[in-house]
VOBA-1610 file (N, C-alpha, C; in pm, whole numbers, padded with zeros to 5 digits, always signed):
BEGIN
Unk+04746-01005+00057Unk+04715-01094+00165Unk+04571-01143+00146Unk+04561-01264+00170Unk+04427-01298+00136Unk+04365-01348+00278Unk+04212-01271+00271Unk+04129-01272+00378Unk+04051-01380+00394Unk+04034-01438+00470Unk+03889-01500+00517Unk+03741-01451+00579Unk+03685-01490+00559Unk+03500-01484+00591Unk+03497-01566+00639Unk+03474-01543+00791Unk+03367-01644+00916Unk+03243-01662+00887Unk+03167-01744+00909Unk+03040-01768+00966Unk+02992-01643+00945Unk+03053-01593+01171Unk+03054-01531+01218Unk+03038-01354+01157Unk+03121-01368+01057Unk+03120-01238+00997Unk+03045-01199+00905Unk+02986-01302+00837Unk+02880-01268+00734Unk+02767-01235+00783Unk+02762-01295+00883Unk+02615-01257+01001Unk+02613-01160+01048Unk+02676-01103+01095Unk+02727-00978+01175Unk+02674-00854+01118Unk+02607-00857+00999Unk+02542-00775+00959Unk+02390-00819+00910Unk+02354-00923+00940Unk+02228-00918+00921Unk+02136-00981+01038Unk+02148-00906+01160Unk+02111-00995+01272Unk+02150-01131+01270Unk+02068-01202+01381Unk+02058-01333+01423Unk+02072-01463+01350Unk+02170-01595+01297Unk+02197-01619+01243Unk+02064-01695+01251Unk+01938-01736+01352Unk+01860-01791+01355Unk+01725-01702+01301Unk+01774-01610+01259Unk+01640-01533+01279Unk+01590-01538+01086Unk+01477-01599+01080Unk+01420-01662+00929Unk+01375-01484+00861Unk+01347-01377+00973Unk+01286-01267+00894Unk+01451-01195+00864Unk+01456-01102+00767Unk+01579-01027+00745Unk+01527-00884+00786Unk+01650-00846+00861Unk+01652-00740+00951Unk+01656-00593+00917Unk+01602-00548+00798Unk+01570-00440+00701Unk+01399-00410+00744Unk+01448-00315+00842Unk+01317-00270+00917Unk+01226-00176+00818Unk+01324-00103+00699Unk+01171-00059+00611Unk+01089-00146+00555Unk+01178-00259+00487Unk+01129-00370+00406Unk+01008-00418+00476Unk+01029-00481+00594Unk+00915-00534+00691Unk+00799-00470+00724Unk+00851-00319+00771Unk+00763-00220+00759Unk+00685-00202+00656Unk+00734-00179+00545Unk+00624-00182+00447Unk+00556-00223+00425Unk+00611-00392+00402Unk+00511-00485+00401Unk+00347-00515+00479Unk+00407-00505+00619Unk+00338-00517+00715Unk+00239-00385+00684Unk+00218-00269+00659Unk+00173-00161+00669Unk+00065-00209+00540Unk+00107-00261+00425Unk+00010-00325+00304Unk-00044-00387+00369Unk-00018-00508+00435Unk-00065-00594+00486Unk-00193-00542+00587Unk-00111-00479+00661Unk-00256-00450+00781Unk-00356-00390+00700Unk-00293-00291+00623Unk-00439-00197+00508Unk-00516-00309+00503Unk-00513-00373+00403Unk-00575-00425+00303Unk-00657-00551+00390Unk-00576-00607+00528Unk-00689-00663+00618Unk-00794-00519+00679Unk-00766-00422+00719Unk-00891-00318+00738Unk-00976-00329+00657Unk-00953-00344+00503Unk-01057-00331+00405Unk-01191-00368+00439Unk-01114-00490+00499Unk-01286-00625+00512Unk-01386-00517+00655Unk-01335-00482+00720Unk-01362-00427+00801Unk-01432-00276+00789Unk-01399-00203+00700Unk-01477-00060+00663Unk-01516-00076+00565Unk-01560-00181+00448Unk-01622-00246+00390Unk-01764-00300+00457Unk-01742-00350+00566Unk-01835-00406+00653Unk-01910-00290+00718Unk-01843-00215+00786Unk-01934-00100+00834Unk-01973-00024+00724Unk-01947-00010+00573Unk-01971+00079+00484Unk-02140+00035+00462Unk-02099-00121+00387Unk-02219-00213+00340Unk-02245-00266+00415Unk-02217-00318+00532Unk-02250-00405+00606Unk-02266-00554+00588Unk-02164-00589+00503Unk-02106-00743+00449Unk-02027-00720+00466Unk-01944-00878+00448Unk-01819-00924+00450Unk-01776-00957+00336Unk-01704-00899+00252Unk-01645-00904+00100Unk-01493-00930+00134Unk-01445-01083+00156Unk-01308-01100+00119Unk-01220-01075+00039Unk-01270-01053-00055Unk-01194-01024-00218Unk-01122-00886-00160Unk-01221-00794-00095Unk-01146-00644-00043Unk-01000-00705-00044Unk-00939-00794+00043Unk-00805-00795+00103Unk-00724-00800-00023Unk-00746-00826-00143Unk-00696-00811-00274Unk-00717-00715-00388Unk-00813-00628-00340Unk-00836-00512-00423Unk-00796-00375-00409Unk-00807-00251-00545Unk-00716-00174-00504Unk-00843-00067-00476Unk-00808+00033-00409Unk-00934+00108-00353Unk-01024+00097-00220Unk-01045+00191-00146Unk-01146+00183-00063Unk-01037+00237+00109Unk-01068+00214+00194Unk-01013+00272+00329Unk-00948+00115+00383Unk-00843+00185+00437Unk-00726+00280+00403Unk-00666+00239+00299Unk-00608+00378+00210Unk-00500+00311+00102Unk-00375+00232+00157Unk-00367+00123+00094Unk-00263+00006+00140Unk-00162+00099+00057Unk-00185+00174-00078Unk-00033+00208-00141Unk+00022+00332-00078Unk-00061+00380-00013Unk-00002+00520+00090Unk+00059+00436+00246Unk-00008+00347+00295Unk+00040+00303+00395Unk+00167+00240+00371Unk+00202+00187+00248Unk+00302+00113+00193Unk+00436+00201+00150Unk+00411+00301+00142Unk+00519+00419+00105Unk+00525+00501+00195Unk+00453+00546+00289Unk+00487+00597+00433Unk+00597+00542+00500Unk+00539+00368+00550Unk+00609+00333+00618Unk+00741+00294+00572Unk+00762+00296+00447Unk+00889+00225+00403Unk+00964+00432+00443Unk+00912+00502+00400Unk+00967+00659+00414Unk+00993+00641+00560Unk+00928+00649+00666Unk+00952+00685+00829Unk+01018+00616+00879Unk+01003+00400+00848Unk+01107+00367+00871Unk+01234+00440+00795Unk+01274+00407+00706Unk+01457+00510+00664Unk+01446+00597+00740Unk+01401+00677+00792Unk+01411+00839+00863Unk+01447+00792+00976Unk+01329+00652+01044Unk+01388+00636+01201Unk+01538+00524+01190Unk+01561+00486+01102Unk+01661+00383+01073Unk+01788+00433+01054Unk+01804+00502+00971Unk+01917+00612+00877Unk+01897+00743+00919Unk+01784+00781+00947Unk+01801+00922+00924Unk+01752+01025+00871Unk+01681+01120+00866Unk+01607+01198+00721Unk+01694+01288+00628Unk+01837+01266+00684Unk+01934+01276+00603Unk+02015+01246+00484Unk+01955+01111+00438Unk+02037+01082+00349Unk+01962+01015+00259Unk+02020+00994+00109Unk+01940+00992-00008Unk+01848+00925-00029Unk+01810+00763+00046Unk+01748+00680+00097Unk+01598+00791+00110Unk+01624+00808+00220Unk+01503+00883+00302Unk+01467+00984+00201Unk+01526+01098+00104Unk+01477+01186+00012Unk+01369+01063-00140Unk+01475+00969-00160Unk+01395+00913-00250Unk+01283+00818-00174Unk+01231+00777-00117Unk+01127+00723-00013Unk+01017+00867-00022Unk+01097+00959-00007Unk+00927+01116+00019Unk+00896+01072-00103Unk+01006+01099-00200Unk+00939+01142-00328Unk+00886+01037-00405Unk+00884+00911-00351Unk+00775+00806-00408Unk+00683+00792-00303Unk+00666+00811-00227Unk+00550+00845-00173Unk+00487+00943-00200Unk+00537+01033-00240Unk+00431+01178-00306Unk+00376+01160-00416Unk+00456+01069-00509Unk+00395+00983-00635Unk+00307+00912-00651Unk+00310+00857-00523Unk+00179+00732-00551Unk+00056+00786-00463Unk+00110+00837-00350Unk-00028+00953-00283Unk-00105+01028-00383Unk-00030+01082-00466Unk-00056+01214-00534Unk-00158+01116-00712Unk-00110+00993-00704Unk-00130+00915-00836Unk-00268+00864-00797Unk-00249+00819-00658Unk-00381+00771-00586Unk-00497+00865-00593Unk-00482+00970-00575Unk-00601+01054-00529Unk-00637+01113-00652Unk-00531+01148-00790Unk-00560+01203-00918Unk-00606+01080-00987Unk-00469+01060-01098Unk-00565+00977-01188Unk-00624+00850-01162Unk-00615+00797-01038Unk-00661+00638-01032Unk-00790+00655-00992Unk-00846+00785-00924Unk-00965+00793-00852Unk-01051+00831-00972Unk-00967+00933-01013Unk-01095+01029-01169Unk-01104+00836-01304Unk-01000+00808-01284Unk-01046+00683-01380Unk-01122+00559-01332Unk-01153+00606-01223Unk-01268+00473-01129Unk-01384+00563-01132Unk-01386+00677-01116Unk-01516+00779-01177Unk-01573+00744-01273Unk-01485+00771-01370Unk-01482+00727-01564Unk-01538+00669-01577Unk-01477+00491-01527Unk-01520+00372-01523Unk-01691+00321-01477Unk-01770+00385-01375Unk-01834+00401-01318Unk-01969+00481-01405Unk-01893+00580-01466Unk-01995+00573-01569Unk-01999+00557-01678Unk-01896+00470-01740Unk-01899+00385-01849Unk-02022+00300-01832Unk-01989+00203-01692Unk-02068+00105-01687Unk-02233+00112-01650Unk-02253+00246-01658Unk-02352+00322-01623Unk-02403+00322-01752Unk-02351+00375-01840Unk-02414+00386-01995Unk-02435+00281-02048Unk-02327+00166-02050Unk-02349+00035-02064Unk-02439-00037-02034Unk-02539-00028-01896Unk-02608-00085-01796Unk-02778-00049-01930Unk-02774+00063-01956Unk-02846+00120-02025Unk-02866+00108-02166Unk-02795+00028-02228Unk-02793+00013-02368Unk-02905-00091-02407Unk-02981-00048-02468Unk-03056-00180-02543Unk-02986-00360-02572Unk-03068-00404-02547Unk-03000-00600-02517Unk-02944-00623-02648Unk-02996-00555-02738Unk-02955-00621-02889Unk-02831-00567-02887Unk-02779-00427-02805Unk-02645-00321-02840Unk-02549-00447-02870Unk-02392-00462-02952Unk-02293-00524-02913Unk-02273-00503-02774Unk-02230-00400-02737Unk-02136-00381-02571Unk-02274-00417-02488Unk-02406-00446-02495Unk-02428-00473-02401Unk-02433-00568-02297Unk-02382-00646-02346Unk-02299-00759-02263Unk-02129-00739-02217Unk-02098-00648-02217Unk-01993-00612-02249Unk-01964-00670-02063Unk-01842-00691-02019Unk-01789-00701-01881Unk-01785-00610-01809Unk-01813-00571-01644Unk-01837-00400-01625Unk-01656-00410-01561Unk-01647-00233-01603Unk-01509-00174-01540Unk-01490-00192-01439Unk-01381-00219-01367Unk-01327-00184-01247Unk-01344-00047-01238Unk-01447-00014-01088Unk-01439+00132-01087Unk-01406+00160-00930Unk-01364+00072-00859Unk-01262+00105-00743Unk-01135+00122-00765Unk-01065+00203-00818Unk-00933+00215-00883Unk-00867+00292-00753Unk-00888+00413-00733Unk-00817+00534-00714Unk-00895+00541-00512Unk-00863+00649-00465Unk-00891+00719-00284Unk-00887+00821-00329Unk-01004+00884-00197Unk-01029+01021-00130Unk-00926+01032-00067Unk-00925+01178-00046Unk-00818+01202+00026Unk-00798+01144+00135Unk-00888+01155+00193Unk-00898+01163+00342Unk-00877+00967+00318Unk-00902+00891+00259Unk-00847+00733+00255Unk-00695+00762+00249Unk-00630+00803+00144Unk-00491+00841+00158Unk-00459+00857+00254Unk-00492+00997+00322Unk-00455+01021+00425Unk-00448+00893+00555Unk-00594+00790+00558Unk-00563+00754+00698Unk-00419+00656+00646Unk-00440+00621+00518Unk-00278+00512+00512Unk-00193+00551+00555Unk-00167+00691+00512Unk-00012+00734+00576Unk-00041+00740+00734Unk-00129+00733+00798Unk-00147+00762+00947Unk-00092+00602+01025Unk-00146+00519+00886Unk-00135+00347+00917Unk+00004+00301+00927Unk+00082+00376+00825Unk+00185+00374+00800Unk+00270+00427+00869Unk+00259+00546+00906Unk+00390+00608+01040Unk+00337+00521+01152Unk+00236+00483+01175Unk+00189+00414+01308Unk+00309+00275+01321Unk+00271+00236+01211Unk+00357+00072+01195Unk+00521+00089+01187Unk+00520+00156+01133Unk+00706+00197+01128Unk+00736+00222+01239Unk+00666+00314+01331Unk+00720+00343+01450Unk+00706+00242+01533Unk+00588+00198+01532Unk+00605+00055+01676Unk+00687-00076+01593Unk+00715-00114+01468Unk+00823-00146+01433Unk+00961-00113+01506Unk+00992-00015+01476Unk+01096+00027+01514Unk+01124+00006+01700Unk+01018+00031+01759Unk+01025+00019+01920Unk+01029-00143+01909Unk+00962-00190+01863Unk+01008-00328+01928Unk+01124-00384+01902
//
């Protein structure tokens, strides 16, 4: 017997046939949770130095981690969405423990590195080759405690996500 597809029925699973956002509350969540980080930047940037450095909203490093807030919320949404039951929600921890755990090890010790590369560099005689050399990126990696407030950014946003 051959079926038909309404309109009606194809919609029926993705909310509102008017509605332009798609209704995958981690997806949004996540997003939004990068998003808000990485606007804070300019902001504890500002109280750090006390300028306004736009570029922050595009860089990786500094308070709050956007990639912890970004894997939180995609984790808490599934948990409040689905459930903390099901495979969804197990693979969501465990990339978030990856990139928390990636954040605070090697991305931070290689913005260290970097930092005093360009330190030795800074120091080389004018004639050296490298002393013109381009300096490292040495905001790579977060303190804990930056990690940490992302994921705080991140269950925050998933959850009032989810309430509204």
């Amino acid at each position: 017997m051959d079926e038909v597809i309404t309109a009606a029925d194809a919609n029926s699973g993705n909310g509102s046939p008017s509605s332009l956002l798609p209704s995958n509350l981690p997806l949004i969540s996540a997003f939004l949770a990068c998003a808000f980080a990485q606007f804070l930047k300019l902001f504890t940037t500002w109280y750090k130095e006390k300028k306004w450095d736009s570029k922050r909203m595009l860089d990786s490093g500094g308070m709050p981690s956007s990639h912890s807030s970004t894997v939180t919320a995609l984790a808490v949404a599934i948990a409040l969405h689905d459930g903390p039951g099901g495979p969804a929600f197990a693979l969501a921890v465990v990339l978030a423990c990856v990139v928390m755990y990636d954040a605070t090890g090697v991305r931070l010790h290689a913005g260290r590195q970097a930092e005093l590369l360009n330190q030795i560099v800074c120091e080389l005689p004018p004639e050296h080759p490298l002393s013109n050399a381009r300096p490292l990126r040495d905001s790579l990696g977060h303190t804990p405690l930056q990690v940490v407030a992302g994921a705080v950014l991140g269950s925050i946003v998933a959850y009032l996500m989810k309430e509204s």
